[in-house]
N, CA, C and O of each residue as an XYZ file, in Angstrom:
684
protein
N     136.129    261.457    121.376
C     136.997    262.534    120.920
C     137.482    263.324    122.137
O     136.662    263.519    123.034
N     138.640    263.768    122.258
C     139.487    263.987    123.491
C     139.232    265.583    123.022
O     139.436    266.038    121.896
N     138.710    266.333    124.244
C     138.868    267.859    123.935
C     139.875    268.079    123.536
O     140.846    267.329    123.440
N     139.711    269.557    123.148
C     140.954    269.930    122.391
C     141.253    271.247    123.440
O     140.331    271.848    123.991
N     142.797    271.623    123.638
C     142.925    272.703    124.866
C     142.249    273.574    124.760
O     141.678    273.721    125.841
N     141.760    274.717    123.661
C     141.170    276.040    123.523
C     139.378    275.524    124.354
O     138.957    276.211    125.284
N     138.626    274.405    123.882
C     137.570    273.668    124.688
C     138.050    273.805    126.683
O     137.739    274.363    127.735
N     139.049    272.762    126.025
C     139.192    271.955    127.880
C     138.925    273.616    128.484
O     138.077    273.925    129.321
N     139.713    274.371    127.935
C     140.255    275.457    129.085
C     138.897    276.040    129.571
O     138.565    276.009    130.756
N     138.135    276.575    128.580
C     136.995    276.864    128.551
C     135.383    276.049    129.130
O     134.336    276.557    129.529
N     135.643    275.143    129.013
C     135.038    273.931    130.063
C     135.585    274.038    131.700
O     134.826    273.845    132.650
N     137.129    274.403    131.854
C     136.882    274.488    132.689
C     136.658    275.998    133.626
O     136.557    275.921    134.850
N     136.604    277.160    133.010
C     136.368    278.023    133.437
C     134.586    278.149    133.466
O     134.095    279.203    133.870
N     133.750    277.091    133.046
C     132.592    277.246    133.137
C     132.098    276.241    134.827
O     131.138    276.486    135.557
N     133.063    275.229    134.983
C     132.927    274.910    136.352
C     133.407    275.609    137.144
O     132.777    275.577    138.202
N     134.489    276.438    137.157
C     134.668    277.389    138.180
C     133.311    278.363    138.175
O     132.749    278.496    139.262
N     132.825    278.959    137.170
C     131.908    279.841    136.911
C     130.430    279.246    137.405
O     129.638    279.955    138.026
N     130.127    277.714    137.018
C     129.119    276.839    138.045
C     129.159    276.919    139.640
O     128.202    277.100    140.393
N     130.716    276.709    140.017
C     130.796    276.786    141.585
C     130.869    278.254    142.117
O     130.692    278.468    143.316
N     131.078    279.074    141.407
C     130.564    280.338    141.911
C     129.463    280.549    142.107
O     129.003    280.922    143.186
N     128.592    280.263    140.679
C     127.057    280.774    140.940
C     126.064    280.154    142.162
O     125.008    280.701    142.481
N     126.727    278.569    142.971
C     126.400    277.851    144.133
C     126.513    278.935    145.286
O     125.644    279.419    146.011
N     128.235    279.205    145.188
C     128.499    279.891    146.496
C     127.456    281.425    146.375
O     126.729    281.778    147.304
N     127.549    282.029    145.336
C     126.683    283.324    145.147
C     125.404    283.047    145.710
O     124.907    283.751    146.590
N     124.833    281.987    145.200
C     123.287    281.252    145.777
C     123.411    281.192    147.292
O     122.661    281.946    147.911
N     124.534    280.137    148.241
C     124.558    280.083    149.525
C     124.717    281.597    150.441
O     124.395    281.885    151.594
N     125.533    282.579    149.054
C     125.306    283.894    150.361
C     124.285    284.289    150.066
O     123.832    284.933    151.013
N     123.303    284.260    148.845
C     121.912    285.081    148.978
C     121.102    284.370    149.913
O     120.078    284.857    150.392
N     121.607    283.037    150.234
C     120.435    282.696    150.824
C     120.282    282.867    152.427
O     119.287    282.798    153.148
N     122.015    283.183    152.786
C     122.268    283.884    154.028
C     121.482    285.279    154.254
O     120.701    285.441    155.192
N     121.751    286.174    153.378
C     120.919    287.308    153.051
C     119.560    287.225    153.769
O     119.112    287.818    154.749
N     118.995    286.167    152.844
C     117.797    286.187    153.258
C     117.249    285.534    154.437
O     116.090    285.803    154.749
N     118.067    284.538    155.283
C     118.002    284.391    156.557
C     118.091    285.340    157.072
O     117.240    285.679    157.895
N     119.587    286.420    156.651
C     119.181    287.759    157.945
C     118.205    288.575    158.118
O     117.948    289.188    159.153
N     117.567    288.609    156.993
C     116.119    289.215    157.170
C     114.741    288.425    157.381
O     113.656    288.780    156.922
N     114.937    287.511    158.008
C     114.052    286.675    158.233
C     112.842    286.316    157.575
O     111.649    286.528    157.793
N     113.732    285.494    156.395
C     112.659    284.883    155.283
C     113.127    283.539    154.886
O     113.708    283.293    153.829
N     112.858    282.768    155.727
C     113.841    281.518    155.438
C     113.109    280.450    154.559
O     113.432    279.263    154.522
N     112.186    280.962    153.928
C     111.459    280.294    152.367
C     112.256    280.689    151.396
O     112.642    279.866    150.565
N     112.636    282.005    151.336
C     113.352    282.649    150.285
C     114.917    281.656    150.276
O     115.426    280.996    149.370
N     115.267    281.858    151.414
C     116.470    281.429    151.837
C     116.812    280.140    151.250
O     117.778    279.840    150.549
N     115.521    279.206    151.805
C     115.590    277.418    151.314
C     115.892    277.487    149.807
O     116.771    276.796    149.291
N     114.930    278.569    148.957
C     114.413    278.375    147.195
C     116.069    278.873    147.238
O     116.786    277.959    146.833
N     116.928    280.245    147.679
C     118.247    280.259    146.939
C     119.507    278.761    147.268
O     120.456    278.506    146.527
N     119.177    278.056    148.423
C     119.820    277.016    148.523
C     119.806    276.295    147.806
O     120.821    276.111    147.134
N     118.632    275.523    147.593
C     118.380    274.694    146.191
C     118.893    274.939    145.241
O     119.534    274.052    144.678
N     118.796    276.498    144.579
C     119.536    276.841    143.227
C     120.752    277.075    143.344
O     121.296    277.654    142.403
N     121.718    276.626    144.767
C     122.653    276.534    144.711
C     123.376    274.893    145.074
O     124.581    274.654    144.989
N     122.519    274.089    145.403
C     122.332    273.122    145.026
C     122.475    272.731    143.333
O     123.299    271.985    142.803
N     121.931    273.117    143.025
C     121.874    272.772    141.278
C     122.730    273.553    140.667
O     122.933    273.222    139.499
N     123.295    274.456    141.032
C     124.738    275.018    140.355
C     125.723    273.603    140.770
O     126.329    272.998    139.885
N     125.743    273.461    141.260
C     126.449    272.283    141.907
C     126.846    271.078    141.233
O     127.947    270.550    141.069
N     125.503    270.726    140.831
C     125.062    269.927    140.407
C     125.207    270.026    138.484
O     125.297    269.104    137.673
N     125.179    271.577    138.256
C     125.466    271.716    136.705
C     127.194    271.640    136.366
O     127.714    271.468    135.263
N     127.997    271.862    137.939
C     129.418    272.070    137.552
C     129.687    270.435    137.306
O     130.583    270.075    136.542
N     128.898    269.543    137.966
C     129.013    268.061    138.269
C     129.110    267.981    136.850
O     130.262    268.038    136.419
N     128.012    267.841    135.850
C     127.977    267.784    134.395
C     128.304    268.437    133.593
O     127.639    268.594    132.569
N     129.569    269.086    133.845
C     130.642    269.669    132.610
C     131.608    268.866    133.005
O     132.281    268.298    132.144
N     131.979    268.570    134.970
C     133.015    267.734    135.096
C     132.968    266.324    134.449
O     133.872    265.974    133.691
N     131.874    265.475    134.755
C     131.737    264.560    133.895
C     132.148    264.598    132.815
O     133.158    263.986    132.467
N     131.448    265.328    132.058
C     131.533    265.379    130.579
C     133.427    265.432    130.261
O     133.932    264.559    129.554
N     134.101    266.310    130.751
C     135.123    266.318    130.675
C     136.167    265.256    131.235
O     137.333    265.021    130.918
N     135.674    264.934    131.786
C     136.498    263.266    132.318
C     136.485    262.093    131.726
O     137.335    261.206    131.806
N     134.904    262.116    130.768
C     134.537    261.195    130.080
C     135.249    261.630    128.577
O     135.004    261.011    127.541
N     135.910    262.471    128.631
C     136.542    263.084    127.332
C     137.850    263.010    127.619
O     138.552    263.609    126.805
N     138.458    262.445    128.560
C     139.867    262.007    128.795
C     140.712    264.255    129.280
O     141.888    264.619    129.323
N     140.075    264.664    129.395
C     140.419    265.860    130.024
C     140.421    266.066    131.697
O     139.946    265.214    132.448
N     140.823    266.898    132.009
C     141.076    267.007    133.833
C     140.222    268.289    134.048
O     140.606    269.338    133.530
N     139.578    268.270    134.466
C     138.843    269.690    134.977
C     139.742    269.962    136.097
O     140.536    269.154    136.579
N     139.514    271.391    136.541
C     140.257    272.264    137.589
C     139.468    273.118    137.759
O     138.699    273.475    136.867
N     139.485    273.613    138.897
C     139.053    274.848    139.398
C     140.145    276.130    139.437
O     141.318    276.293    139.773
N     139.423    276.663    139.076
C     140.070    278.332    138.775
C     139.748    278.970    140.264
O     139.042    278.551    141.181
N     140.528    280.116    140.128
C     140.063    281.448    141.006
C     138.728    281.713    141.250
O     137.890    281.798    140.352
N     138.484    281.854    142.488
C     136.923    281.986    142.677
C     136.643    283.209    143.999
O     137.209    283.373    145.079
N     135.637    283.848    143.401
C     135.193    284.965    144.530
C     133.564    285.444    144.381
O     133.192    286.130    143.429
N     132.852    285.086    145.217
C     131.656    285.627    145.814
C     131.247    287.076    145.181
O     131.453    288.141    145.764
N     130.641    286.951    143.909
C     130.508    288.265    143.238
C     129.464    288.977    143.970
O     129.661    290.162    144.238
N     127.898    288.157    144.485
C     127.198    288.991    145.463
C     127.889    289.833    146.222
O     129.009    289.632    146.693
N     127.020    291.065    146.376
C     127.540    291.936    147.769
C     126.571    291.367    148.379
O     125.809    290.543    147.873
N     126.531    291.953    150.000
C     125.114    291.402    150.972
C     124.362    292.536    150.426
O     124.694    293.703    150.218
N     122.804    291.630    150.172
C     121.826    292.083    149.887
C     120.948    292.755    150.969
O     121.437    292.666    152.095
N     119.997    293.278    150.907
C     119.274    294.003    152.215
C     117.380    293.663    151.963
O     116.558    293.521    152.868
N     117.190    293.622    150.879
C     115.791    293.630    149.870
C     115.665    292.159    149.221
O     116.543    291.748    148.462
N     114.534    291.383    149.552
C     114.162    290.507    148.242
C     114.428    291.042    146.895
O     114.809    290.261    146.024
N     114.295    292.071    146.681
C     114.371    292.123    145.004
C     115.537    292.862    144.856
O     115.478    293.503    143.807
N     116.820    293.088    145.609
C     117.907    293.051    145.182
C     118.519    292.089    144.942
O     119.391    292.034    144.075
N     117.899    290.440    146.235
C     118.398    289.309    146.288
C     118.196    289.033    144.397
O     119.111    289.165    143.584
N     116.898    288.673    144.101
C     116.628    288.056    142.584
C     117.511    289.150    141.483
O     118.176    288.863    140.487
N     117.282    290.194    141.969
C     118.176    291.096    140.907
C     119.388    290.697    140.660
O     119.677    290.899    139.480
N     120.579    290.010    141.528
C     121.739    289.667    141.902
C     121.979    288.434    141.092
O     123.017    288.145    140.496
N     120.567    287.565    141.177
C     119.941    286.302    140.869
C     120.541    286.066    139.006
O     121.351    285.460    138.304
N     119.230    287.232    138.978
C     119.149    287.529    137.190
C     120.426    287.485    136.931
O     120.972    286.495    136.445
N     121.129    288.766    137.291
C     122.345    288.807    136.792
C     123.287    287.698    136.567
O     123.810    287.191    135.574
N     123.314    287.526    137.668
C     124.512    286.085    137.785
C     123.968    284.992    136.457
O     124.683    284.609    135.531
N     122.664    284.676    136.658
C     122.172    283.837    135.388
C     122.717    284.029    134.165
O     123.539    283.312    133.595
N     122.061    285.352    133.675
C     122.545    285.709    132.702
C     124.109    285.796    132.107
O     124.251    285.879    130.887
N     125.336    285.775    133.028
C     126.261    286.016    133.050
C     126.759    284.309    132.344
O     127.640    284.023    131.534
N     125.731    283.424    133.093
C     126.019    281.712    133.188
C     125.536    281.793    131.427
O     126.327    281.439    130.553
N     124.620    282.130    131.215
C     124.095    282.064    129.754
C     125.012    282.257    128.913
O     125.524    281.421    128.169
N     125.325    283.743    129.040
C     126.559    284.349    128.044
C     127.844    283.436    127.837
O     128.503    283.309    126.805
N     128.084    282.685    129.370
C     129.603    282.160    129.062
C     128.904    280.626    128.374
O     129.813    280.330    127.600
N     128.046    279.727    128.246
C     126.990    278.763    128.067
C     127.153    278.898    126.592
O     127.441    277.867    125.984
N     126.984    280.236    125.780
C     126.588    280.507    124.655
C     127.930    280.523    123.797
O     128.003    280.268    122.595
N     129.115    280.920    124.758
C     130.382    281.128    124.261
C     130.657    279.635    124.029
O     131.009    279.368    122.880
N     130.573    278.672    124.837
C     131.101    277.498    125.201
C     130.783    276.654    123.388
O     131.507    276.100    122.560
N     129.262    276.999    123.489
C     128.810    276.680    122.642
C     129.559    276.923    120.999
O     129.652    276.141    120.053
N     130.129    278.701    121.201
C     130.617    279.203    120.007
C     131.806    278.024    120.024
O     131.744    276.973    119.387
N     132.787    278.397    120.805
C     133.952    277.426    120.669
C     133.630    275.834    120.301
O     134.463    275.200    119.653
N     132.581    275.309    120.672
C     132.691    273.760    119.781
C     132.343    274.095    118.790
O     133.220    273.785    117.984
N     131.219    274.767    118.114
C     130.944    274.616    117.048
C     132.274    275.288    116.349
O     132.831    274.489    115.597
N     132.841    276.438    116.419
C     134.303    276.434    115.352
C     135.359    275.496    115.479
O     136.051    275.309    114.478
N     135.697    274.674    116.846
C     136.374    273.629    116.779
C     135.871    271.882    116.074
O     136.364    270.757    115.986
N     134.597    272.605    115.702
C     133.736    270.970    114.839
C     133.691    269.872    116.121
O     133.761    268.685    115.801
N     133.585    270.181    117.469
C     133.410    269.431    118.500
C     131.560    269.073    118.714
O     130.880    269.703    119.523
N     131.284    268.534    118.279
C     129.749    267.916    117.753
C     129.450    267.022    119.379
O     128.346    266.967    119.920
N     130.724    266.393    119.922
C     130.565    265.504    120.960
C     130.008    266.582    121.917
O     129.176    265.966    122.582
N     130.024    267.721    122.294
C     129.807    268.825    123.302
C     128.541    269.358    122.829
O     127.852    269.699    123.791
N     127.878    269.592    121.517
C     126.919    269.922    121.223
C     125.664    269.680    122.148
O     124.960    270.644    122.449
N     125.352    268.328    122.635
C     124.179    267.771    123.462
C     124.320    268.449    124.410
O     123.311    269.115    124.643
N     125.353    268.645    125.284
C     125.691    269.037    126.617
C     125.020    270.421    126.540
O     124.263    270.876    127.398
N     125.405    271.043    125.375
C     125.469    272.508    125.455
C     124.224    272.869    125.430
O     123.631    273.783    126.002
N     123.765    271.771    124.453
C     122.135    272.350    124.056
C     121.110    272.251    125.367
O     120.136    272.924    125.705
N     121.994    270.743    126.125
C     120.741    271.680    127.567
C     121.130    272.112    128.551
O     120.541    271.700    129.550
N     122.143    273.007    128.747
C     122.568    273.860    129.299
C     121.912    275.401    128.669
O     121.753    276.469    129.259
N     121.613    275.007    127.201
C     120.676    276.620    126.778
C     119.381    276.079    127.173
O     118.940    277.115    127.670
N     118.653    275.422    127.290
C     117.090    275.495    127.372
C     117.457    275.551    128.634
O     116.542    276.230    129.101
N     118.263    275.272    129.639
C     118.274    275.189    131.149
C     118.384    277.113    131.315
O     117.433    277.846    131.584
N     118.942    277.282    131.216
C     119.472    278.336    131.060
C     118.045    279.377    130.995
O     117.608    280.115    131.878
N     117.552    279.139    129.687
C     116.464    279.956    128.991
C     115.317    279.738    130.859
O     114.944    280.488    131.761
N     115.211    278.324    130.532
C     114.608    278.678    132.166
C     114.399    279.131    133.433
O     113.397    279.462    134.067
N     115.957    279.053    133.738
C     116.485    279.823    134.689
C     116.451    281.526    134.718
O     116.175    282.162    135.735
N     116.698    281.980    133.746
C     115.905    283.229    133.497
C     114.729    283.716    133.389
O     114.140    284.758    133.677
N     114.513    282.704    132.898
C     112.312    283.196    132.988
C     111.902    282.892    134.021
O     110.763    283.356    134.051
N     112.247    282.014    135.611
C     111.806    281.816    136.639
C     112.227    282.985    137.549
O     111.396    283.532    138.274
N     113.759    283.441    137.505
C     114.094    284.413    138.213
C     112.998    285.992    137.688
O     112.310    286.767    138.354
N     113.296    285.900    136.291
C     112.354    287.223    135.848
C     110.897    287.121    136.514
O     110.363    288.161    136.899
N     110.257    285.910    136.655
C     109.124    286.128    136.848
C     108.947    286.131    138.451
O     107.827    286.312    138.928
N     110.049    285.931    139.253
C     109.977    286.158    140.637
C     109.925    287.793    140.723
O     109.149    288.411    141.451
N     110.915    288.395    139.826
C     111.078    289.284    140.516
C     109.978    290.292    139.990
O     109.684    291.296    140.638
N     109.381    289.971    138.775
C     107.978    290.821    138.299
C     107.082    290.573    139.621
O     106.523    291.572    140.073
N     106.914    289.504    140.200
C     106.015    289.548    141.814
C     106.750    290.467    142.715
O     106.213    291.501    143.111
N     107.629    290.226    142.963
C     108.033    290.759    144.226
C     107.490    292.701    143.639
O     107.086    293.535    144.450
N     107.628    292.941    142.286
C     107.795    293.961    142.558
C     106.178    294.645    142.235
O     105.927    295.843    142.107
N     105.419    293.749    142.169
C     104.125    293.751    142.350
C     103.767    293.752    144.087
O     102.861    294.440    144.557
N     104.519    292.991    144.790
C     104.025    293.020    146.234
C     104.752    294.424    146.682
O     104.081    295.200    147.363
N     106.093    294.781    146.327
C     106.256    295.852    146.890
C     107.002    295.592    148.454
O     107.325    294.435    148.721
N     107.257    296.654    149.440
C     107.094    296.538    150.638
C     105.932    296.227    151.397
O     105.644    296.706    152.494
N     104.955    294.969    150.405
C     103.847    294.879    151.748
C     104.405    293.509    152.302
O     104.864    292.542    151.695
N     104.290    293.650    153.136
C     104.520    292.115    154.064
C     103.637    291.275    154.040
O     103.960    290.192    153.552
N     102.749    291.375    154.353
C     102.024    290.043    154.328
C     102.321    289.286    152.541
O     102.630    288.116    152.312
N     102.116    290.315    151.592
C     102.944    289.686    150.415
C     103.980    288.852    150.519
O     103.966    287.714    150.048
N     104.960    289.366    151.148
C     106.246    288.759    151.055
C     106.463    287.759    152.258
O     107.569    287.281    152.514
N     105.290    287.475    152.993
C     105.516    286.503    153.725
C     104.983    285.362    153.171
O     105.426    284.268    153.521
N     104.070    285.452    152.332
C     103.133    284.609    151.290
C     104.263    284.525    149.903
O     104.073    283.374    149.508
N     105.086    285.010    149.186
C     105.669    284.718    148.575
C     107.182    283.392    149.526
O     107.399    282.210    149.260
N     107.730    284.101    150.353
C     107.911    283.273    151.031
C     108.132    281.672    151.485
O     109.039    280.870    151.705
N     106.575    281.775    151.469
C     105.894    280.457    152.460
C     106.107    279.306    150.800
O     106.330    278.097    150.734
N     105.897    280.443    149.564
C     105.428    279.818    148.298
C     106.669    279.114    148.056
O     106.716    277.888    148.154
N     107.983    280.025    147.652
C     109.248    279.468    147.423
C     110.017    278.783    148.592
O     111.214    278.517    148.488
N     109.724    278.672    149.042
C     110.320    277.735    150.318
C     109.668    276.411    150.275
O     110.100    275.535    151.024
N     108.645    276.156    149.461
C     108.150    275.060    149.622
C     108.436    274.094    148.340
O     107.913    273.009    148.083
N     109.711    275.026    147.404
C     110.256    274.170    146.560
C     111.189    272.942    147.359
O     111.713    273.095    148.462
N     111.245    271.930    146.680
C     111.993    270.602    147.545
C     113.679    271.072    147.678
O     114.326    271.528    146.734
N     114.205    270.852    149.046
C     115.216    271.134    149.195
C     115.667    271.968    149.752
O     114.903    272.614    150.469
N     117.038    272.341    149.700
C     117.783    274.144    149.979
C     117.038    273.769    151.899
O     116.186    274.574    152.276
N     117.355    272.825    152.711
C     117.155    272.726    154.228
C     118.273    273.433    154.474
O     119.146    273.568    153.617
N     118.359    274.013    155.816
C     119.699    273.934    156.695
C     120.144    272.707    157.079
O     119.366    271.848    157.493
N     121.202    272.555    156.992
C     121.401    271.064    158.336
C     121.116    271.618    159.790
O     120.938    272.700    160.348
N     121.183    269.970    160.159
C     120.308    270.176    161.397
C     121.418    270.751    162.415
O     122.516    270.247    162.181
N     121.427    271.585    163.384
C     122.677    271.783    164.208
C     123.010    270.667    164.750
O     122.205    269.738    164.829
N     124.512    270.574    165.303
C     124.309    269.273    166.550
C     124.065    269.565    167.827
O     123.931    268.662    168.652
């Protein structure tokens, strides 16, 4: 079943809205290089890695539906952060923002009787639901450690040792 325009359009404002939440991820994770936490830094790469990777599977989906994805207007909603727990605060938000438009996406197939988008959508909400409960529960630590450092060098060492989110190597 070939999307229908009120879908396509909306599909594709959720990959523009995917490749934002990447680039938002690559400046937090600059952020957190400038303050020299480059565990923190690696864990926001990765999750901008996988924004990436979620815009990949709406594009699919939409190609495999005889539709053209496009990219929209795009701008770096982070400001520079100064604090770990402004970084995740920034985090949450942006998530949540991915949810809301996730949930819309969702409204629009189901009143267009688009059943073929249903699967997609449905794990984009449990993804989703996750992605919020990992950021929430980062930032319930951080704000348990506080300004102590040795905390936050140990939180750190912890999220940095998720797979991925490297720098490249210089030449």
């Amino acid at each position: 079943m070939k999307l229908t325009g009120k879908l396509e359009s909306a599909f594709n404002d959720q990959v523009t809205l995917e490749t934002v939440a990447a680039l938002t991820y690559e400046q937090l994770a600059i952020d957190m290089e400038a303050i020299d936490l480059p565990g923190i830094a690696s864990w926001f790469r990765a999750q901008a890695d996988e924004e990436r990777v979620h815009a990949g599977k709406f594009i699919a989906h939409m190609l495999d539906r005889d539709a053209h994805p496009r990219y929209g207007n795009m701008t770096v909603e982070a400001e520079t952060v100064t604090t770990v727990l402004a970084a995740f605060e920034a985090s949450l938000a942006h998530e949540q923002k991915v949810s809301e438009a996730i949930r819309g996406l969702y409204k629009i197939a189901q009143a267009e009787g688009d059943i073929d988008s249903l699967p997609l959508l449905h794990w984009f909400i449990s993804e989703q639901l996750e992605e919020e409960a990992t950021v929430g529960e980062i930032i319930g630590r951080v704000k348990l450690i506080g300004e102590d450092g040795t905390g936050l060098l140990k939180l750190d060492q912890e999220l940095g040792s998720r797979p991925g989110g490297e720098l490249p190597a210089a030449e």
